[in-house]
MDTraj code that builds the backbone (N, CA, C; nanometers):
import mdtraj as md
import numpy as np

residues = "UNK UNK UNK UNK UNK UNK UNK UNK UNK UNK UNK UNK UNK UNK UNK UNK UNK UNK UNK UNK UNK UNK UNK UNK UNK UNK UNK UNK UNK UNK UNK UNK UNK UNK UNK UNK UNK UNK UNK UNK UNK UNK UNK UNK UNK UNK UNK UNK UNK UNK UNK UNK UNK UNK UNK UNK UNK UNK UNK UNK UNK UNK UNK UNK UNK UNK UNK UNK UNK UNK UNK UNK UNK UNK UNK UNK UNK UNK".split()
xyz = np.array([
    [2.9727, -0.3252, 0.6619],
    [3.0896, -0.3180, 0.7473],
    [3.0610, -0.2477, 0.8806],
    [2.9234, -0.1851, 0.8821],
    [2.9298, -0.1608, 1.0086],
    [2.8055, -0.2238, 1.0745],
    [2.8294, -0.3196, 1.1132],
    [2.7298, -0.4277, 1.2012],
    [2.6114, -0.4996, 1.1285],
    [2.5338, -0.5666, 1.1871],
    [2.4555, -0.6512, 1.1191],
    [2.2867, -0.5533, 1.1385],
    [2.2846, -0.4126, 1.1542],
    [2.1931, -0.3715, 1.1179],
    [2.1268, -0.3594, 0.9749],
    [1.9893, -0.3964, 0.9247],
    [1.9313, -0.3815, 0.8269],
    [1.9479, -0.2505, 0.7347],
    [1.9762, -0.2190, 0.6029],
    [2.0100, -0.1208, 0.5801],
    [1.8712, -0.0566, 0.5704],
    [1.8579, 0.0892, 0.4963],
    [1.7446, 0.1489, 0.4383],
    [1.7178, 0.0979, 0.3190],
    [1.5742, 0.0852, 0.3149],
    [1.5347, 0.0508, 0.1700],
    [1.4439, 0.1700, 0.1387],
    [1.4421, 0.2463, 0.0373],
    [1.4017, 0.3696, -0.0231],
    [1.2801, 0.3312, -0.0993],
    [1.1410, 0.2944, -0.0529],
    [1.0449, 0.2233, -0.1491],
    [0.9968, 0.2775, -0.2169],
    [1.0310, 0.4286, -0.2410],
    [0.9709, 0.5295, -0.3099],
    [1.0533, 0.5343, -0.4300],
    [1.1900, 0.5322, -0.4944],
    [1.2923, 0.5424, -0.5078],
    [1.3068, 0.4070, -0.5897],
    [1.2691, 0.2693, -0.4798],
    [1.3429, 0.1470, -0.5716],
    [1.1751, 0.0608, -0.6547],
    [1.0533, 0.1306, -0.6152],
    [0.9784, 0.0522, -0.6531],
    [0.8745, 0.1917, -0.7031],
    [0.7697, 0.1911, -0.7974],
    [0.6591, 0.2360, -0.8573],
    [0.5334, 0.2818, -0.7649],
    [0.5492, 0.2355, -0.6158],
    [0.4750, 0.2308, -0.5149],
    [0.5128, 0.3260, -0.3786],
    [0.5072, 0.4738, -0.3999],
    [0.5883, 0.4949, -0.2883],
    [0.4772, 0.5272, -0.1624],
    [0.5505, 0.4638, -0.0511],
    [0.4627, 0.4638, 0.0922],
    [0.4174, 0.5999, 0.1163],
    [0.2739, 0.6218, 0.0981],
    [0.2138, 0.7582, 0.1346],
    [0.1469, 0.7429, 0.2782],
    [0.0922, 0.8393, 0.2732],
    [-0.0266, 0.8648, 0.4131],
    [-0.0253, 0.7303, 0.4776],
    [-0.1190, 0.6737, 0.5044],
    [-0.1348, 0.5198, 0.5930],
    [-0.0538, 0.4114, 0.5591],
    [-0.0353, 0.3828, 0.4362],
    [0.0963, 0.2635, 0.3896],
    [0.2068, 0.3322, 0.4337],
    [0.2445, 0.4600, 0.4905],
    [0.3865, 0.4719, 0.5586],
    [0.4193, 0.4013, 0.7166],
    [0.3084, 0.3708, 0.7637],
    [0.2613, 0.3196, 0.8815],
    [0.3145, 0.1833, 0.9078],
    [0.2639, 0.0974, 0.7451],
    [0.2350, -0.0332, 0.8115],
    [0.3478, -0.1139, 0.7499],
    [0.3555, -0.2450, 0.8581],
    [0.5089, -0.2928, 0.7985],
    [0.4835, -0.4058, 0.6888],
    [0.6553, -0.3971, 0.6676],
    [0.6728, -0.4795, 0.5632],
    [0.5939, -0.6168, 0.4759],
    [0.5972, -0.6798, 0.6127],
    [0.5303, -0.7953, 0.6153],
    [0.4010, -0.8082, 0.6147],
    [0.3059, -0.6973, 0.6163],
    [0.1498, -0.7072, 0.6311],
    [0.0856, -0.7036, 0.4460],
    [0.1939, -0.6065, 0.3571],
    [0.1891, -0.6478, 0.2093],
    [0.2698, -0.7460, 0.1500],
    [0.3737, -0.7439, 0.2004],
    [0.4797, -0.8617, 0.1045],
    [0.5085, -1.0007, 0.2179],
    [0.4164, -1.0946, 0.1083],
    [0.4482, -1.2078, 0.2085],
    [0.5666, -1.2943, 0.1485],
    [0.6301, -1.3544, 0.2127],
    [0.7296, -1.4364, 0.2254],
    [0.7688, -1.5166, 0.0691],
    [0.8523, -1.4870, 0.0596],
    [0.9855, -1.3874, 0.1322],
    [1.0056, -1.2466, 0.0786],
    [1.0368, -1.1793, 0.1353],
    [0.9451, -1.0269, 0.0800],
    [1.0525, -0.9485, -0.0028],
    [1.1751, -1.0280, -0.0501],
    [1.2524, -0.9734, -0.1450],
    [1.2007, -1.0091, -0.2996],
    [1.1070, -1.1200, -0.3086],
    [1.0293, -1.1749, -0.4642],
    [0.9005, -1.0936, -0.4226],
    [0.8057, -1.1542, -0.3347],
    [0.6686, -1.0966, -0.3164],
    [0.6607, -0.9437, -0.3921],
    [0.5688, -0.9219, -0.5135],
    [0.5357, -0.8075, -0.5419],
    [0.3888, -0.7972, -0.5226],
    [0.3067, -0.7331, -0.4192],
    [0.1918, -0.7224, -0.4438],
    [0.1608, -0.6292, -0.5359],
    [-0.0041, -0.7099, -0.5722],
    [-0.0366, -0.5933, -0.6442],
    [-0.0692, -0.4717, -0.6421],
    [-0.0770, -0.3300, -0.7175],
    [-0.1049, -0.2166, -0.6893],
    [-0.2471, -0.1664, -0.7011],
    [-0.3205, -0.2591, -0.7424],
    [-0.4602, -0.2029, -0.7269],
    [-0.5382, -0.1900, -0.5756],
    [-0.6113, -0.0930, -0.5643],
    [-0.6025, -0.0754, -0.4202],
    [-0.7070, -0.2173, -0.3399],
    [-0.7955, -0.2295, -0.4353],
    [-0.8667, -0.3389, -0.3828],
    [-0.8225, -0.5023, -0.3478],
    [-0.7328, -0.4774, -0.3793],
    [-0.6507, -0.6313, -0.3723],
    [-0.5966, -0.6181, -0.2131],
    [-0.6138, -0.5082, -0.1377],
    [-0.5727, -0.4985, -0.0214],
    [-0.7003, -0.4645, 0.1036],
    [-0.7898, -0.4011, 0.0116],
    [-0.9022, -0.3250, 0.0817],
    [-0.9995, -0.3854, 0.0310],
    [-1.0763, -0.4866, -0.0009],
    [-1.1564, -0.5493, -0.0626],
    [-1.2586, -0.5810, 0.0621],
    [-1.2089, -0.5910, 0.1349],
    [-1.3018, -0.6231, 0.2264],
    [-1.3511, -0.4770, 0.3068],
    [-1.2718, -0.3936, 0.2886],
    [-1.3401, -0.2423, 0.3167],
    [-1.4276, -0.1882, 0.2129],
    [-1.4614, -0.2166, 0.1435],
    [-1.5246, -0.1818, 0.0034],
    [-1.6456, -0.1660, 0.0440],
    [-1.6947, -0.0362, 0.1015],
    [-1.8794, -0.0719, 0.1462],
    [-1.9444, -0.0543, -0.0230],
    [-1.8847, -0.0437, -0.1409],
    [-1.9374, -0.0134, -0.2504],
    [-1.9787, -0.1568, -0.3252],
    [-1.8768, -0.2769, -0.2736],
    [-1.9175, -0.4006, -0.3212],
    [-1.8695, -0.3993, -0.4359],
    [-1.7608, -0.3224, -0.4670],
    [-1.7288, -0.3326, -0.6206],
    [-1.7690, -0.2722, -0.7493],
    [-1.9090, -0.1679, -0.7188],
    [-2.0112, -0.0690, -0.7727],
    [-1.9354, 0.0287, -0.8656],
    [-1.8065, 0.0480, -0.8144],
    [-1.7541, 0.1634, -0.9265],
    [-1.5684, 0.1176, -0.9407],
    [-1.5527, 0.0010, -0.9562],
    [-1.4245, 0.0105, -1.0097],
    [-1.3227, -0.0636, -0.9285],
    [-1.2739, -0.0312, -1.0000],
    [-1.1136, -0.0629, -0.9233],
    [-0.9829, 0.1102, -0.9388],
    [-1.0286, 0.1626, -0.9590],
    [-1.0395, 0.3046, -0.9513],
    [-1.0493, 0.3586, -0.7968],
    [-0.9807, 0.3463, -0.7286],
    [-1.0166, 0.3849, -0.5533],
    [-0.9899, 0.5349, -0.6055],
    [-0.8781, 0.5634, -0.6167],
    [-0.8152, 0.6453, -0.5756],
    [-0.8636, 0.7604, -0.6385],
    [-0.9848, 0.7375, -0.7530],
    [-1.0357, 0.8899, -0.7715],
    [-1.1171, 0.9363, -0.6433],
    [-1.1550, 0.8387, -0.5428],
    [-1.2541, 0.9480, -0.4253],
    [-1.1540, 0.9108, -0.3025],
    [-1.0395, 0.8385, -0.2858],
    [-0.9597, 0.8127, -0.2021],
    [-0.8641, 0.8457, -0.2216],
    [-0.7891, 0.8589, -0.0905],
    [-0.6710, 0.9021, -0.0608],
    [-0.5987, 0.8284, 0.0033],
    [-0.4473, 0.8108, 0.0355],
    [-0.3685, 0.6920, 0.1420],
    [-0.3921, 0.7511, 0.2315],
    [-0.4184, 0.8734, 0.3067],
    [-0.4508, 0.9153, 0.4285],
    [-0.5771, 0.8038, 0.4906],
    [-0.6836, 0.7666, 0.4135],
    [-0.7502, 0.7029, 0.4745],
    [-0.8476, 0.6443, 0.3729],
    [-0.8567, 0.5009, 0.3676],
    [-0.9636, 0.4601, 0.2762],
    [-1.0682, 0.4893, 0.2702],
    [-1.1029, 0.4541, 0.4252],
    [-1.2441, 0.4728, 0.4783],
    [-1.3025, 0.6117, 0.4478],
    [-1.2034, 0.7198, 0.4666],
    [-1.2853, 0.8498, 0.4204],
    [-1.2949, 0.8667, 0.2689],
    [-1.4090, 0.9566, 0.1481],
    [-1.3588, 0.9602, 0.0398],
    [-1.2527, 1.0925, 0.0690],
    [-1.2355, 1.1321, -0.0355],
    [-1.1538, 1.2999, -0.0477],
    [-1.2915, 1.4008, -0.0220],
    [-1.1992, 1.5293, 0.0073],
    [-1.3132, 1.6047, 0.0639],
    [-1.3230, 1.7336, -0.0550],
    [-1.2142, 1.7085, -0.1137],
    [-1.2166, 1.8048, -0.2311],
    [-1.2901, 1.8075, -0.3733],
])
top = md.Topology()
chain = top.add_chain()
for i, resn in enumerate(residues, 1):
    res = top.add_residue(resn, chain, resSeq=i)
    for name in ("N", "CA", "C"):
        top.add_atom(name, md.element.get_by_symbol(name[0]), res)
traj = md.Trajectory(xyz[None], top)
């Protein structure tokens, strides 16, 4: 009722996936393709970064034990 602005969608909140570090960045449309109310991509990180993979696939599908959403490219420093 008040204009034809898009509402908020809470992706943290309505989905298992919430936008951290660098996925808070990028839009809608660069993971969920058309029409992006069905589109569920998947959550493994390589299904997105596969082609950043200087490991070739060597240890997993497991990113996220030496990665972080801050940045693929770096591992964690901890």
């Amino acid at each position: 009722p008040n204009g034809w602005k898009l509402g908020e969608f809470d992706h943290a909140a309505r989905t298992r996936f919430p936008l951290t570090g660098a996925h808070a960045a990028v839009a809608c449309a660069q993971c969920h393709i058309r029409p992006q109310n069905i589109a569920k991509p998947s959550m493994v990180c390589g299904s997105c970064h596969a082609e950043n993979d200087v490991h070739a696939g060597r240890f997993g599908t497991q990113c996220q034990q030496c990665h972080t959403t801050a940045s693929f490219k770096r591992p964690r420093t901890n």
